[in-house]
C-alpha positions, -999 to 999 in steps of 0.1 A, spaced: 223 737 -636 193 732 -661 191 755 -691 162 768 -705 168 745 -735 166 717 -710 129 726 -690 119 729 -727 129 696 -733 117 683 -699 80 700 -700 81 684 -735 88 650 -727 62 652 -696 34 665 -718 42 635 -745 37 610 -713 6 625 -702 -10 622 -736 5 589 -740 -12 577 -705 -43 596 -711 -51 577 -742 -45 543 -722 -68 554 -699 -93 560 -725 -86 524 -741 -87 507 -708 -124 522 -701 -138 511 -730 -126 479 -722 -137 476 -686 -171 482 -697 -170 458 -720 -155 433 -692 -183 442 -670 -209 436 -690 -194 402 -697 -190 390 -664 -224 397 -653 -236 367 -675 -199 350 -666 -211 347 -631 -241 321 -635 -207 296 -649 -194 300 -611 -224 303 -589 -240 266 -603 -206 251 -605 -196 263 -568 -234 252 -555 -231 222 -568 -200 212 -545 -219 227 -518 -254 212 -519 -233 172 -522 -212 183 -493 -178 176 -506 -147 173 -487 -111 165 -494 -98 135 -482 -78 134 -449 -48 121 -451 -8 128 -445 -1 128 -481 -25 149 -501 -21 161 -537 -28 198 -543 -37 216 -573 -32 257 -578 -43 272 -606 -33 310 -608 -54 335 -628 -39 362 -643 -25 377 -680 7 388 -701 0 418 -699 11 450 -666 3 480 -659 -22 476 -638 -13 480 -600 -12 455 -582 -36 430 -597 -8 399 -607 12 403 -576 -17 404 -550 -21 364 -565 13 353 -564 15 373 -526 -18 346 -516 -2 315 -531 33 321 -517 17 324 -481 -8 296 -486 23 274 -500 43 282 -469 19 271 -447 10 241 -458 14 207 -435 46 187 -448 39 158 -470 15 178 -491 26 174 -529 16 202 -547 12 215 -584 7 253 -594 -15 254 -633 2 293 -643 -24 309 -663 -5 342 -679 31 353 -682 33 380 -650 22 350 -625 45 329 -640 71 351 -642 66 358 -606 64 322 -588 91 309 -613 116 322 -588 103 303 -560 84 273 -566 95 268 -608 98 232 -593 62 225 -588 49 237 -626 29 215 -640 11 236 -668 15 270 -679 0 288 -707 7 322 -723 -16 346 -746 -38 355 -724 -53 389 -718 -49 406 -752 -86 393 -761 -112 391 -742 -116 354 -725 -139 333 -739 -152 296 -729 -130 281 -755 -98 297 -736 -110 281 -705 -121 249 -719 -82 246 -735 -69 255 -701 -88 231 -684 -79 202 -711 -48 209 -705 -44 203 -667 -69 169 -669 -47 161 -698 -14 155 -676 -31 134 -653 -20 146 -622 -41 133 -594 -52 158 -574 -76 152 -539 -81 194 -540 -73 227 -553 -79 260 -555 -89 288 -586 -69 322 -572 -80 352 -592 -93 385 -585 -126 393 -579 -141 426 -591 -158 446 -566 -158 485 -575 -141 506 -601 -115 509 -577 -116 480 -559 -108 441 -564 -103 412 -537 -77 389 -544 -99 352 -542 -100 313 -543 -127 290 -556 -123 251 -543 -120 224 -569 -116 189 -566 -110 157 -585 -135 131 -600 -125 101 -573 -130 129 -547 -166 139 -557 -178 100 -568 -167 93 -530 -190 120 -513 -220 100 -493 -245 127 -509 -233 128 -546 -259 103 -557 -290 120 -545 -294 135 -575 -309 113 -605 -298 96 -632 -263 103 -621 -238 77 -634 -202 73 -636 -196 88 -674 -221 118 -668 -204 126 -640 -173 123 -651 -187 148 -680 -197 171 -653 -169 176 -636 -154 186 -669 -178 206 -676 -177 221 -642 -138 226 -643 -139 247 -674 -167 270 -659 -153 278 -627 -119 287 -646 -140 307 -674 -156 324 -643 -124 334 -628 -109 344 -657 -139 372 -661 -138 380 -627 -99 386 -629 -100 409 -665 -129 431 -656 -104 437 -624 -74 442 -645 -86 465 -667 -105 487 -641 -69 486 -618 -53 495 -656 -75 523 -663 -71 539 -625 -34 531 -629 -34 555 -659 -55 580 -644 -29 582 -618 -2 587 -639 -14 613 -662 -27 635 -629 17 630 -618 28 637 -653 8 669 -650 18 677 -609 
């Protein structure tokens, strides 16, 4: 039977959490509005690079044996619901149902993914980076990201960008923006209707184009993590208090 020594000690310890939660709370708002008024800007990166894929009508090649390239959005950092494993859920699923004779490659962009799909498909790595999500992301962080993955030189006919796109305060949806390689885009009938287009500036495009549609993500998935962080902590401080 608890002493009165012991409820002392227990009340204690819950007020210590509650003041310890409260405080992240406090921290993780000031850094969601900071997040959201960065990704409004962030999303002119993905709505020029995704309409340009749309307006030349690209396509992956059909085929039996197709290359495909995942690249997974999220940070090193937790406590934030269910933002890291709502990704890792949507790849596992889209992995399973995949045709046979698709070979495909999974870019890990944070720890908790990696740490996730490491038990499962550590195999199919190809790049994984780390530091992320203690700093704001910034171009540069996208654009070493995405030298990274044209740097191995894996040949790709399409992919996928899965992050989490911010909706609400409270509410995120767990997405995927289409990428594909440069031999995939030079071979779309419509990709020449636009001038002065030539093999180098394309090829200095799609770079280009890359690194924004991961910058994009990357926005979209922080402003999400810190608003699921900052309910997360609200939560906890209202069941410290209970």
């Amino acid at each position: 039977m608890a002493t009165l020594k012991d409820l002392k000690l227990r009340l204690k310890s819950v007020k210590n959490i509650q003041k310890i939660t409260k405080s992240m709370k406090m921290v993780s708002a000031a850094k969601f509005a900071r997040a959201e008024r960065e990704l409004r800007s962030a999303r002119s990166y993905g709505a020029g690079a995704a309409s340009f894929y749309e307006k030349a009508e690209i396509k992956a090649p059909e085929g039996p044996k197709q290359k495909q390239l995942i690249v997974t959005l999220s940070s090193d950092r937790g406590l934030c619901g269910g933002v890291h494993s709502s990704l890792c859920k949507a790849i596992k699923l889209d992995v399973a149902g995949q045709a046979s004779g698709v070979e495909t490659r999974v870019v890990c962009v944070g720890d908790k993914a990696r740490n996730i799909l490491q038990r499962v498909m550590k195999d199919k790595f190809l790049v994984t980076c780390s530091d992320i999500g203690k700093k704001p992301p910034t171009f540069v962080d996208a654009s070493k990201v995405a030298q990274s993955v044209l740097g191995m030189d894996f040949g790709y006919d399409l992919g996928n960008i899965y992050y989490n796109k911010f909706r609400s305060v409270i509410s995120y949806k767990t997405s995927k923006l289409p990428i594909f390689s440069l031999d995939t885009v030079a071979a779309s009938k419509n990709i020449y209707v636009f001038d002065s287009l030539d093999a180098e500036t394309l090829r200095c495009y799609q770079e280009f184009q890359f690194a924004s549609l991961i910058f994009y993500g990357m926005k979209e998935n922080a402003t999400s993590e810190q608003s699921s962080r900052m309910s997360a902590m609200d939560n906890a401080s209202k069941n410290a208090g209970m």
